[in-house]
C-alpha positions in Angstrom: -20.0 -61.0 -96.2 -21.2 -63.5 -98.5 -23.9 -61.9 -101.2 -26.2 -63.9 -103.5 -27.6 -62.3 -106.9 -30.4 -64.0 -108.7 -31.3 -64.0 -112.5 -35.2 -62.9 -112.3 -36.6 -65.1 -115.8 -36.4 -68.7 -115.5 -34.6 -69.0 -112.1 -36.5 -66.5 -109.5 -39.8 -67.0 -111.5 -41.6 -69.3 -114.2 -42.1 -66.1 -117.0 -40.9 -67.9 -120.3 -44.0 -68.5 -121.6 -44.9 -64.6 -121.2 -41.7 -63.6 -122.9 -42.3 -66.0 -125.9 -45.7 -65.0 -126.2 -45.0 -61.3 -126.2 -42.0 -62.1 -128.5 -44.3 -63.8 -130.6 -46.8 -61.1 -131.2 -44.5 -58.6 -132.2 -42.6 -61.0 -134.8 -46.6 -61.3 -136.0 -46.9 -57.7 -136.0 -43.6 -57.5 -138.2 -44.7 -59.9 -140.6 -42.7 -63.4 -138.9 -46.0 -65.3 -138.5 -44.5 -68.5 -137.5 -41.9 -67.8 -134.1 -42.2 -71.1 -132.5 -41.2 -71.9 -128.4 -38.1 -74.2 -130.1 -36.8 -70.5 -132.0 -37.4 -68.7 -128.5 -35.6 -71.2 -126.4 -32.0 -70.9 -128.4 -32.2 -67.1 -126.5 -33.2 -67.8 -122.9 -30.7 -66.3 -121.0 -30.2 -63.5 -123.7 -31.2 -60.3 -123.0 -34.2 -58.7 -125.2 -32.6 -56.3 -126.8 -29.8 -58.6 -128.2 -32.4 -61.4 -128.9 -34.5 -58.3 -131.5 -31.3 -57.5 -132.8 -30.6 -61.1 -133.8 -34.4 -61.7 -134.9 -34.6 -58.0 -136.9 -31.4 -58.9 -139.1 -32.6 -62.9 -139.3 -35.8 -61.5 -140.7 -34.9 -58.7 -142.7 -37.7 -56.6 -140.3 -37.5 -52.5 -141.4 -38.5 -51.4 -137.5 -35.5 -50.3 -135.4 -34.8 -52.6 -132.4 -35.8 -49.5 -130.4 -39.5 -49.9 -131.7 -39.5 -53.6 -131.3 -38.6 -53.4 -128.3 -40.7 -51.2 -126.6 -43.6 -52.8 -128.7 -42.2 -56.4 -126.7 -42.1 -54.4 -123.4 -45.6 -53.1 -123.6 -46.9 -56.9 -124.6 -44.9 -58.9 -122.0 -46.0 -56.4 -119.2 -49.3 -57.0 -119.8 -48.9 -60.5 -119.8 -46.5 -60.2 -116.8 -49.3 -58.3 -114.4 -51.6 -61.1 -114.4 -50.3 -64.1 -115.0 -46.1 -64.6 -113.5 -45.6 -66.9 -110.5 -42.7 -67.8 -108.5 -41.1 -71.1 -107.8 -42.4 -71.8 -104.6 -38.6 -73.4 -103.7 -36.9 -70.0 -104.8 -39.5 -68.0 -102.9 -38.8 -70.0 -99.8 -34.8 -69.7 -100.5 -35.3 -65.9 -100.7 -37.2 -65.7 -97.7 -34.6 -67.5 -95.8 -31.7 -65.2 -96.8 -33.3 -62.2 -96.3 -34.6 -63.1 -92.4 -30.2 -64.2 -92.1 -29.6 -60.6 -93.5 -27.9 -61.6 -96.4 -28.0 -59.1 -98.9 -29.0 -60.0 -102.3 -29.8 -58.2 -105.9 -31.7 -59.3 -109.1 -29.4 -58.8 -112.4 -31.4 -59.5 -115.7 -31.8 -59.2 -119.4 -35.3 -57.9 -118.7 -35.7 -54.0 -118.7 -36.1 -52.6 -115.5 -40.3 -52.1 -116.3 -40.2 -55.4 -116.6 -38.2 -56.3 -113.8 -40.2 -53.8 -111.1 -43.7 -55.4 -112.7 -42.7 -59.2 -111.9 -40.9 -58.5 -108.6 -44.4 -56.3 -107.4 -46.6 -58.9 -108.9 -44.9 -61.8 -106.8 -44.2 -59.8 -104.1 -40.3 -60.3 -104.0 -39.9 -56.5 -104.3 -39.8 -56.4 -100.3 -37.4 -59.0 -100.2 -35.4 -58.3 -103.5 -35.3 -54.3 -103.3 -31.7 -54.2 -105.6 -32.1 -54.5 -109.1 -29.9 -54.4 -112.2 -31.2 -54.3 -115.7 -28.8 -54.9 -118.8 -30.7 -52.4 -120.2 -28.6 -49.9 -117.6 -25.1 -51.4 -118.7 -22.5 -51.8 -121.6 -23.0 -55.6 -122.2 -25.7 -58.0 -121.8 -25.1 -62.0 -120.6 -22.7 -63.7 -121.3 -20.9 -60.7 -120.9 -20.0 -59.8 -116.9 -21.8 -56.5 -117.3 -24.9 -56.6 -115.1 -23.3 -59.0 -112.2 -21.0 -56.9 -111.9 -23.0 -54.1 -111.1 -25.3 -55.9 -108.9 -22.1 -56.3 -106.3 -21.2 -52.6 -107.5 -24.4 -51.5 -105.6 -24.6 -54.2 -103.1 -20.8 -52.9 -102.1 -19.7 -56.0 -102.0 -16.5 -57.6 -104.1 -17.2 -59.9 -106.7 -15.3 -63.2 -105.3 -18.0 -62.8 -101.9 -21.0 -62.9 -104.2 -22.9 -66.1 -105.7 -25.1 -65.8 -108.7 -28.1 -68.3 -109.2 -28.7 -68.8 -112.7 -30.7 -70.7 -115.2 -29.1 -70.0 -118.5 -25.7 -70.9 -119.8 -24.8 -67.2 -120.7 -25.7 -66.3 -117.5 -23.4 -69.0 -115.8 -20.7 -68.1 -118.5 -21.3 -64.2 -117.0 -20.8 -65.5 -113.7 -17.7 -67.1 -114.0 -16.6 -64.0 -116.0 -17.5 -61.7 -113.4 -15.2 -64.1 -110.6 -18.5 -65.0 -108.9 -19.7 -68.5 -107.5 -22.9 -70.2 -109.1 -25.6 -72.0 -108.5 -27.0 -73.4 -111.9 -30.8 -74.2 -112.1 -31.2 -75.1 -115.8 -34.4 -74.3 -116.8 -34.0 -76.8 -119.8 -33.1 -79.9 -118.0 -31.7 -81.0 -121.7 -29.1 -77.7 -121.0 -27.6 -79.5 -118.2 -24.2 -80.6 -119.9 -23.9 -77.2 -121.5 -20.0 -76.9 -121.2 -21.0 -73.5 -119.3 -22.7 -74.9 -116.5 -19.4 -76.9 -115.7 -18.1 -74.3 -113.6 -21.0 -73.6 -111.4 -20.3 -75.0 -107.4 -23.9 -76.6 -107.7 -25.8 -77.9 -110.0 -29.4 -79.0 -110.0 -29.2 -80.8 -113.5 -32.8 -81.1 -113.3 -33.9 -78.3 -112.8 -36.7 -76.6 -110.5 -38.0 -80.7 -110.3 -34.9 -81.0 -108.2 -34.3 -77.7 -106.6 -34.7 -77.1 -102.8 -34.1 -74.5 -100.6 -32.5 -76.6 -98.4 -30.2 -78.0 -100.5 -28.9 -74.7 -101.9 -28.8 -72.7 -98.0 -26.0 -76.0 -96.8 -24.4 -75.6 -100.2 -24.2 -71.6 -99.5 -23.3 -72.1 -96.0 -20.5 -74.3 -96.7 -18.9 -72.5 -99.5 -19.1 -69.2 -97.5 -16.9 -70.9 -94.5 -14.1 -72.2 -97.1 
């Protein structure tokens, strides 16, 4: 049976803005005063902990990542409680697999806090019970790691599952891990990233373009090849 895995940041639900804000504040706190959104967006699709890494040895910051990023965590859930909305498109998608029975996981870069607070806030957790955090495995995106594991506990084999991704390491991941894609850039100007070249669909605009409908043919037909 044919499984779909969803990214959670960018694809699932609109929560950029919270992680650059709360990446933002602890940079301030650290004494990096000036992290713009153009800085942030080089790491969409990068985990958090490999992103601190990156941005504690760019800025010569003395806090271990481990500090940094629980001080991110504690920020960007307390963004994430009030303010994170889903795409209504995705939401719709979502609904519609879950009333066919298809099962389906979230695999993300976020940490599974993180993770449990956006899926509860949106009310996906109902629909989206199956999580994976790269927090709980070797390697983050681009790296296989955490799609992997979403068909590990799903039980299902890696060829009969579909990941729907808005990053270019996470479409790199997906083709890694053997797995279809559907690619919904979340930077439209991302679209001709060489990654998203092997996704089966592509929606080079983005969430503008996006449909549930669209993407439900597209899943029907490539699970009767």
């Amino acid at each position: 049976m044919l499984s779909v895995i969803f990214d959670l940041d960018g694809t699932l639900v609109d929560s950029e803005p919270n992680y650059y804000e709360s990446g933002r504040r602890t940079l301030e706190r650290h004494g990096v005063p000036d992290f713009t959104w153009e800085q942030h967006a080089a790491f969409i699709g990068i985990g958090t902990r490999e992103t601190l890494e990156v941005l504690r040895e760019r800025h010569a910051i003395e806090a271990p990542v481990d500090q940094l990023l629980a001080e991110q965590n504690a920020a960007y859930l307390e963004l994430a409680r009030g303010r994170t909305s889903a795409y209504p498109q995705m939401r719709t998608f979502v609904e519609r697999l879950h009333a066919e029975g298809i099962p389906m996981a979230v695999a993300s870069g976020s940490s599974p806090e993180a993770i449990e607070a956006v899926l509860a806030g949106t009310g996906l957790d109902a629909l989206l019970p199956t999580t994976v955090s790269a927090e709980e495995v070797a390697r983050g995106k681009p790296a296989p790691d955490v799609f992997l594991e979403a068909a590990r506990r799903l039980g299902a084999h890696p060829a009969d599952c579909v990941v729907v991704e808005d990053a270019a390491p996470g479409a790199l991941a997906a083709h890694a891990a053997g797995m279809g894609c559907v690619a919904v850039p979340y930077a439209a100007a991302t679209a001709d990233d060489p990654a998203f070249a092997t996704a089966g669909l592509l929606f080079r605009s983005g969430h503008r373009e996006f449909t549930a409908e669209i993407a439900y043919d597209w899943l029907s037909e490539h699970r009767a090849a």
